[in-house]
BAVEX-393232 format. One record per residue (C-alpha): residue number from 1; residue in one letter; x, y, z negated. Coordinates in Angstrom, 1 decimal, decimal comma, padded with zeros to 4 digits. Layout:
N
NUM | a | X | Y | Z
...
//
This chain:
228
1 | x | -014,0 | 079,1 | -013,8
2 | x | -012,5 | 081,3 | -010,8
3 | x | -014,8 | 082,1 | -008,4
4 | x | -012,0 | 081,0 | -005,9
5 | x | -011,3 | 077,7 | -007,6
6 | x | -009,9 | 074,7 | -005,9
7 | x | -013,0 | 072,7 | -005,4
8 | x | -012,2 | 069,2 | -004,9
9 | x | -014,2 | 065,6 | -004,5
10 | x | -012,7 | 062,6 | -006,0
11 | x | -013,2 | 059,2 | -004,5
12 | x | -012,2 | 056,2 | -006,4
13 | x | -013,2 | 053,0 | -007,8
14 | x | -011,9 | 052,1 | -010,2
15 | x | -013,2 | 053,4 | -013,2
16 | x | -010,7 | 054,7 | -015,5
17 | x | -008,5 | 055,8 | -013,2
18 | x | -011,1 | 058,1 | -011,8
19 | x | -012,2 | 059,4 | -015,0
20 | x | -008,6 | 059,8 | -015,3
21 | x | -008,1 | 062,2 | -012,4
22 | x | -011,5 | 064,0 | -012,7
23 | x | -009,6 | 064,7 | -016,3
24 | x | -006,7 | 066,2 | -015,2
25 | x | -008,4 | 067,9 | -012,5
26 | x | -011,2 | 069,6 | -014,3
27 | x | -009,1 | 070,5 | -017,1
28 | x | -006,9 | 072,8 | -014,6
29 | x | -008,4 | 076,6 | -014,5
30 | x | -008,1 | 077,2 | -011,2
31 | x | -009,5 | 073,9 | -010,2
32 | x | -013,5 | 072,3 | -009,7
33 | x | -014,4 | 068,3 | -009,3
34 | x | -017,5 | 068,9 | -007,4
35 | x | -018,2 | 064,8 | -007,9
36 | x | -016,5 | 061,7 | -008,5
37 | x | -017,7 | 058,7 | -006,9
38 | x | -016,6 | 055,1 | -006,2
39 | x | -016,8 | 054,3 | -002,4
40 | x | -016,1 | 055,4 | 000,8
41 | x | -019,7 | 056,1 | 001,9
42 | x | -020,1 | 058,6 | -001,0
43 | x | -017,3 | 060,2 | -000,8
44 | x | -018,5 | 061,3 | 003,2
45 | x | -022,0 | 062,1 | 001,9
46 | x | -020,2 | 064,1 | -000,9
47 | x | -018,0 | 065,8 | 001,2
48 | x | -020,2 | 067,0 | 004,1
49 | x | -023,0 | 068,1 | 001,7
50 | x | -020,8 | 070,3 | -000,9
51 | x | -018,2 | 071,5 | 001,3
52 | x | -015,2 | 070,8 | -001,3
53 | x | -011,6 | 072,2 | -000,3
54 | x | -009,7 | 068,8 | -000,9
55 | x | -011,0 | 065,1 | -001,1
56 | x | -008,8 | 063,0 | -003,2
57 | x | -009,5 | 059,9 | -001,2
58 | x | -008,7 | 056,5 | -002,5
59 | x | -008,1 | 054,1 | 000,5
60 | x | -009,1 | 050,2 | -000,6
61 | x | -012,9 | 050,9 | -001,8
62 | x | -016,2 | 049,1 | -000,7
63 | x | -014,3 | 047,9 | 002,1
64 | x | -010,2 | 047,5 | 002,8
65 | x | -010,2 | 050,2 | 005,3
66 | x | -012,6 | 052,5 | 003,4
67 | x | -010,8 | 055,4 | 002,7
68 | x | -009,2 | 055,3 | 006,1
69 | x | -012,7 | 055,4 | 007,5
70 | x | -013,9 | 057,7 | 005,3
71 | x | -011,2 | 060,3 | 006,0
72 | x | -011,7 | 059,8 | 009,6
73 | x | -015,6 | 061,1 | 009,2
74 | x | -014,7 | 063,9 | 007,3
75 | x | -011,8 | 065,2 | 009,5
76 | x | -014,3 | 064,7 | 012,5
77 | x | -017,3 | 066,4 | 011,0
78 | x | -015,6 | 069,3 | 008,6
79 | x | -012,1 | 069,6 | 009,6
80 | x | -011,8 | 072,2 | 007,5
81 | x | -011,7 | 069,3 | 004,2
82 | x | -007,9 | 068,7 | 003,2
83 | x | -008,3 | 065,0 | 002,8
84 | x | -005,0 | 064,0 | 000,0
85 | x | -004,6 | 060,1 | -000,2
86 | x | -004,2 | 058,6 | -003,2
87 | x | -003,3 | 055,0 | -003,6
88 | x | -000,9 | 051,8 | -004,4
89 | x | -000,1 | 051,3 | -000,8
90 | x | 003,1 | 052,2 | 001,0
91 | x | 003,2 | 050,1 | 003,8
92 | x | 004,2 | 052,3 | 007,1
93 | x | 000,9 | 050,9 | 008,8
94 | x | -001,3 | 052,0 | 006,0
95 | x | 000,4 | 055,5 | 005,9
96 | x | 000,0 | 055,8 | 009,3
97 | x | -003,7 | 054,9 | 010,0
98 | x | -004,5 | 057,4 | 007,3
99 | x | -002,5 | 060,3 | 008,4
100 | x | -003,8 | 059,4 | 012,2
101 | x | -007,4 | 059,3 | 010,5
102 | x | -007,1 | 063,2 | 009,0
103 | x | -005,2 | 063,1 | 005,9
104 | x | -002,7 | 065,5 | 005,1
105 | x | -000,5 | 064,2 | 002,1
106 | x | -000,1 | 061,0 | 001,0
107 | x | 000,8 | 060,3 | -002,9
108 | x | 000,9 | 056,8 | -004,9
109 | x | -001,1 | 056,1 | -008,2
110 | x | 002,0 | 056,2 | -010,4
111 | x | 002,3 | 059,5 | -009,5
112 | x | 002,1 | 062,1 | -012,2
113 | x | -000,4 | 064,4 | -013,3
114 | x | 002,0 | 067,4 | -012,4
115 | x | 002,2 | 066,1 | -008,7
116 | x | -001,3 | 065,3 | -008,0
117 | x | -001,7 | 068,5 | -009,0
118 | x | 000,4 | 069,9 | -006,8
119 | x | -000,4 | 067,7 | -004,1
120 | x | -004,3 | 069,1 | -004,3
121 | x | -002,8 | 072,9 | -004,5
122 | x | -001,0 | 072,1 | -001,6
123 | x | -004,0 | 070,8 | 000,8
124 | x | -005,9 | 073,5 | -000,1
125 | x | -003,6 | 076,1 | 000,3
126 | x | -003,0 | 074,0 | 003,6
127 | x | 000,8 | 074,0 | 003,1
128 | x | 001,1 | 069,6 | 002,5
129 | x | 004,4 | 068,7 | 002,8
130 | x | 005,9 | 065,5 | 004,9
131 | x | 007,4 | 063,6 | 002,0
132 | x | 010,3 | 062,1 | 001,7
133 | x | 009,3 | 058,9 | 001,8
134 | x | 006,9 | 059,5 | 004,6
135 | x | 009,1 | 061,3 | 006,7
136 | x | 011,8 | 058,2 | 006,2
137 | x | 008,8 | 055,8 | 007,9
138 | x | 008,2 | 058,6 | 010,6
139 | x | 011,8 | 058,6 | 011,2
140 | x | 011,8 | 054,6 | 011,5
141 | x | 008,7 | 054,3 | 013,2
142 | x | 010,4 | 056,5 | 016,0
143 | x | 013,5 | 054,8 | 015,9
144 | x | 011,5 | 051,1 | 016,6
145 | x | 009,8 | 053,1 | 019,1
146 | x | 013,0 | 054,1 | 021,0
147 | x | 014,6 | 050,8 | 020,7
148 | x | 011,6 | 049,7 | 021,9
149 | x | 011,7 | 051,7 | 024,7
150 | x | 015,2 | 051,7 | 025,9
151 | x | 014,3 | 047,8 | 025,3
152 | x | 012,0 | 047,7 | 028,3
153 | x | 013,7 | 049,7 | 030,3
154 | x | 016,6 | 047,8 | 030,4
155 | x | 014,9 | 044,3 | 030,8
156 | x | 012,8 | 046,1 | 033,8
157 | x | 016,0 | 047,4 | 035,3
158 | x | 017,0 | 043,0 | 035,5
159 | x | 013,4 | 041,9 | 036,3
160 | x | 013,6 | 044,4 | 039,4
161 | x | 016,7 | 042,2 | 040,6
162 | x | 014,7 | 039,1 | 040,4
163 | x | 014,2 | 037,5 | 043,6
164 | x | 010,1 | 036,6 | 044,1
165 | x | 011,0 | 033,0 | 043,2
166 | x | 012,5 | 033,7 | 039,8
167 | x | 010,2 | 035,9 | 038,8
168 | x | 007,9 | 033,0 | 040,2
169 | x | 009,2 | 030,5 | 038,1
170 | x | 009,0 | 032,5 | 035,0
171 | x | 005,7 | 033,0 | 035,7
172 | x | 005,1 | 029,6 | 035,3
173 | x | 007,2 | 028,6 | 032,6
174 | x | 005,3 | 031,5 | 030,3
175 | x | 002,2 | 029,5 | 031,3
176 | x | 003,4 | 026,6 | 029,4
177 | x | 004,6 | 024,8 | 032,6
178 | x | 007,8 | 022,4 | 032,3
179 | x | 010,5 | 022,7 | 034,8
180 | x | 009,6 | 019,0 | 036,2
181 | x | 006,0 | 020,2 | 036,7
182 | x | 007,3 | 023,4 | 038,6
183 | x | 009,4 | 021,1 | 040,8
184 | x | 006,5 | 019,2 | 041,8
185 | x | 004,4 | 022,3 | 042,1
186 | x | 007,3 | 023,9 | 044,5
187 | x | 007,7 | 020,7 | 046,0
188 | x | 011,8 | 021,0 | 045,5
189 | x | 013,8 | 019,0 | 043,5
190 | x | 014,3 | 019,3 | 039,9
191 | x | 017,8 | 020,8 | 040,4
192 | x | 016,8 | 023,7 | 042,8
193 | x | 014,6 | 024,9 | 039,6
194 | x | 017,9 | 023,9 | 037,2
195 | x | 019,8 | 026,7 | 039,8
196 | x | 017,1 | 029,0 | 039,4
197 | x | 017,0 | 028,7 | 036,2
198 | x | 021,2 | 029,2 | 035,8
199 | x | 020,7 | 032,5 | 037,9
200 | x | 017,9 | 034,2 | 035,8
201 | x | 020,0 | 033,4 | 032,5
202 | x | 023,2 | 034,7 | 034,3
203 | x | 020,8 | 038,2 | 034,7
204 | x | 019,6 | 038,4 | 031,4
205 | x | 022,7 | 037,6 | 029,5
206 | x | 020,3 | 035,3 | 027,8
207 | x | 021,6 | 031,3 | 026,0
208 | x | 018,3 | 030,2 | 027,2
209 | x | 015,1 | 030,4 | 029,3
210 | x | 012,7 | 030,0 | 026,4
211 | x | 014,4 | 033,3 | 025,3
212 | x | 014,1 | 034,8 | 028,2
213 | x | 010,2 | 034,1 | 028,6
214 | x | 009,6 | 035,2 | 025,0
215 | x | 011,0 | 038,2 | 025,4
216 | x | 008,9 | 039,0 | 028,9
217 | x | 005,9 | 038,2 | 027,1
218 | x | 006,6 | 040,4 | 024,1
219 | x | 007,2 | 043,4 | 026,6
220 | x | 004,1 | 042,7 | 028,8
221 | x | 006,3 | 042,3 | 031,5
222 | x | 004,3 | 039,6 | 032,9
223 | x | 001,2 | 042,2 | 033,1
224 | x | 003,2 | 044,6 | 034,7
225 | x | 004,1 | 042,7 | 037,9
226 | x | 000,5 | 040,8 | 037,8
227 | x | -000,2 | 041,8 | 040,9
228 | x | 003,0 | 040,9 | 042,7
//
């Protein structure tokens, strides 16, 4: 063995998968599986007492969000520990949590032995790459984000033209009030609040109020002018 091997700690638990990977990995010349273990909690004492280059860090262990965690400790307490993930989820929100808890790459289970391989000489030699995949749920994550965005700043641009008393009445409806009981609240008749009502839809280009409240809510617009 190289006295500049790869030294990595393999955290899995299921069984023959991780006597699978300590397999291919200890087979490799220029790599060492320091230990192989089968939850979260010894994959951080693992880690932080031998020092390894890379972790190869299932995510579902002991606990759902175990690997996630785990990762999260590691890049905290010895950021220098390339954290790789490997696992059977590709959800966005899964791929984010762990990259946001530390990890550097990102590979599935079906993978093969070639690119976990790689995926370990990679982290170590610190040179991870955003994967395709990945980088297509970066990309739609920021696209949501802007929609998102230019979202809000469009429906704030036609809540700024409310007058107090629709933004009032709006108010009340997201409260769960009816239009009768907002008449009798205002003490006007039900066909002042129908006008109202006709006005704020006319603004929002909206067929109806319940969309119109819905969509405030969803936005937080209703926290925003609070104090109003």
């Amino acid at each position: 063995m190289a006295e500049d091997s790869i030294r990595v700690v393999i955290a899995e638990d299921v069984l023959p998968i991780r006597e699978y990977l300590y397999m291919v990995l200890s087979h490799e010349p220029d790599m060492k599986v320091l230990a192989a273990v089968d939850c979260g909690t010894a994959a951080v004492e693992k880690a932080l007492s031998t020092k390894p280059d890379v972790v190869l860090m299932d995510l579902e262990m002991e606990t759902p969000r175990a690997g996630v965690d785990a990762i999260r400790i590691i890049s905290n307490e010895a950021p220098q520990i390339r954290s790789v993930v490997l696992t059977h989820f590709e959800d966005s929100e899964t791929v984010f949590a762990a990259f946001e808890a530390g990890a550097v790459d990102y590979i599935l289970k079906n993978a093969s032995a070639s690119e976990i391989l790689e995926a370990v000489r990679a982290a170590a030699q610190d040179r991870s790459p955003i994967r395709s995949r990945i980088a297509k749920m970066i990309r739609e994550e920021f696209q949501a984000i802007r929609a998102e965005r230019a979202n809000l700043t469009a429906t704030l641009n036609i809540v700024y033209k409310l007058t107090p008393t629709e933004l009032s009445l709006l108010r009340l409806l997201a409260e769960g009030h009816t239009q009768s009981e907002i008449a009798r609240i205002r003490h006007v008749e039900f066909s002042t609040i129908r006008t109202h009502i006709g006005n704020i839809l006319k603004k929002f280009n909206e067929p109806t109020v319940r969309d119109v409240v819905t969509k405030l809510k969803a936005l937080g617009i209703f926290e925003i002018f609070n104090s109003e």
